[in-house]
N, C-alpha and C positions, 0 to 999 in steps of 0.2 A: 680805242681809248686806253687799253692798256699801258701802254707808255707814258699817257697821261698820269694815270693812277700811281702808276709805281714812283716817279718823281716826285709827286703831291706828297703820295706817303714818305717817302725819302725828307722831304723837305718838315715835315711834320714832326717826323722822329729826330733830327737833330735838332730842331727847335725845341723840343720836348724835353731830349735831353740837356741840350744848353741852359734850357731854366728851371731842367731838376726835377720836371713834374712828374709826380708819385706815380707808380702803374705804367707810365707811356709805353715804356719799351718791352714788359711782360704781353703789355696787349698790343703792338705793333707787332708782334714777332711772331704772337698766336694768327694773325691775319695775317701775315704771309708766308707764314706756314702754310694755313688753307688755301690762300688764294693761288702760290703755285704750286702747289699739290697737286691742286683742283685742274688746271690746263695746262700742265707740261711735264713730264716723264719726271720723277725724280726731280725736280723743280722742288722742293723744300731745301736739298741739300745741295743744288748746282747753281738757284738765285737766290731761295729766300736768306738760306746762310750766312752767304757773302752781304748778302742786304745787309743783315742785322747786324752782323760784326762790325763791317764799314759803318752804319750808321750811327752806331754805339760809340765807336771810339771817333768817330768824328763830334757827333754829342760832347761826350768829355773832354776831348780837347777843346769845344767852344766853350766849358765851363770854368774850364782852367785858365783858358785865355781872359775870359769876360773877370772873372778874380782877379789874374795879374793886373790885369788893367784897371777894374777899378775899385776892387771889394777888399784890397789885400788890409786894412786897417779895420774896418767892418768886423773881419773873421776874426783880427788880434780883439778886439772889446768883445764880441760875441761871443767866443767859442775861446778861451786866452787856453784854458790846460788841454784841451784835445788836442789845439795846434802848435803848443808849445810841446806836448809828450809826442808828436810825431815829427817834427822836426828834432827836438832831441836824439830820438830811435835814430833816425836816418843819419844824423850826425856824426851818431858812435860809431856806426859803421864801416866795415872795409867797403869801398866802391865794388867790391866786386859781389858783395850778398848785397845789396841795395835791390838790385832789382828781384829776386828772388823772395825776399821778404817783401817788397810791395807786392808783388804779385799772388801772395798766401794771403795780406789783405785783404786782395780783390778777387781771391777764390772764396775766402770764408767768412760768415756772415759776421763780423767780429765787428765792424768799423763798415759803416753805411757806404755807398758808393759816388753818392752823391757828395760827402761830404771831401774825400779823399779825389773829388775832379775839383773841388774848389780850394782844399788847402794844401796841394801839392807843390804849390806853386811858392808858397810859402817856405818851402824847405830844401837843400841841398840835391834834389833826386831831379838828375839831368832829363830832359823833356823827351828823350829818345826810348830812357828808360819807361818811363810813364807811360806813350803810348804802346810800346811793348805789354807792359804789363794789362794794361787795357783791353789789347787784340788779345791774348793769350788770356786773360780772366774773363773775358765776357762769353767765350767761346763755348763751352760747356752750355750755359744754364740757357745760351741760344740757340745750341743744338736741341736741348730739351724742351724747350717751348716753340722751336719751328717744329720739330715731328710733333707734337701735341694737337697745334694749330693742322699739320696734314690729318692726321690722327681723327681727328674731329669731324675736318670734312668730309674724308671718305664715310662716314657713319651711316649707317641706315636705321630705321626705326625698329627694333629688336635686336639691333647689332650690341655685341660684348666687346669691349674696347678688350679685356686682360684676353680673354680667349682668343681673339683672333689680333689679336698683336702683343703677345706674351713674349716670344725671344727679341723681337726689336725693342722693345722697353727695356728687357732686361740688357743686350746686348749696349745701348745706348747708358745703360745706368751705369754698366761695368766700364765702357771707355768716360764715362766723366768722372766715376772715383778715381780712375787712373791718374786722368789728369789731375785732377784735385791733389794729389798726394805728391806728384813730381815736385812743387816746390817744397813740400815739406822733407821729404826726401833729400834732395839734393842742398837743399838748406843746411840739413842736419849733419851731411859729407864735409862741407865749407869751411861749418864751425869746429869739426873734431880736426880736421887737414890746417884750420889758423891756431889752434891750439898747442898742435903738434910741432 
């Protein structure tokens, strides 16, 4: 039934994320984390990964899609200065930092994630770009919550999570500041190189 399951869940989690429901993807990601941890080698980072990533930006592109299609007036009365300030930003923009400052977005807690799958769609920032930024922001914070989710499972009852998985945490914390910082970095290159 395994093939069962993981479909189910597959199907769960872009549903989830198509209508934005709070928590979905922190705790899909924590179970299958555990789930292929738990029967198959390095199975956190050879399926569950790949899971969560695909299923994340597949999520947002059905939130994006389901706005263009039918919410796009909705978010104008709803929400008028968050989606007019981020359509502005992207506006002012050379096409060539658009995707790199979405994607700082959608590394930093700054601007919810939910809300940037639904009023992207709203704004000049090509759909190529969006999912990029999508697979490339989500990727981090699903790395850390599928090893968490493995993390978890292998535990036994007097087990030290820091003690005996001290350099994998830290190791994992140090490649997702990394990542975190590449847009900010090479953002900062774009802008002194358009100035110059």
């Amino acid at each position: 039934h395994a093939t069962s399951l993981f479909l189910g869940m597959c199907v769960l989690y872009v549903i989830a994320q198509t209508f934005c429901v709070p928590g979905s993807g922190t705790t899909l990601n924590l179970l299958s984390g555990s789930l292929c941890a738990e029967y198959i080698p390095y199975g956190e980072y050879v399926i569950a990964l790949p899971y969560a990533v695909l299923c994340a930006t597949a999520g947002a592109f059905g939130a994006y899609s389901l706005s263009y299609l039918t919410a796009r007036d909705l978010l104008q009365r709803r929400f008028p200065k968050r989606v007019t300030w981020l359509r502005q930003r992207i506006s002012e923009m050379e096409p060539s930092s658009r995707l790199l400052w979405f994607l700082s977005l959608r590394l930093a807690p700054l601007c919810p994630a939910w809300f940037l799958n639904v009023a992207a769609p709203l704004t000049p920032l090509p759909l190529w770009m969006f999912l990029v930024a999508t697979v490339v922001g989500c990727t981090p914070s699903s790395l850390l919550l599928v090893k968490t989710g493995a993390t978890i499972s292998s535990m036994r009852p007097g087990d030290d999570v820091l003690k005996d998985n001290a350099s994998s945490l830290l190791g994992l914390l140090g490649v997702a500041a990394v990542v975190f910082a590449i847009p900010f970095v090479v953002g900062r290159r774009l802008v002194q190189s358009e100035r110059e």
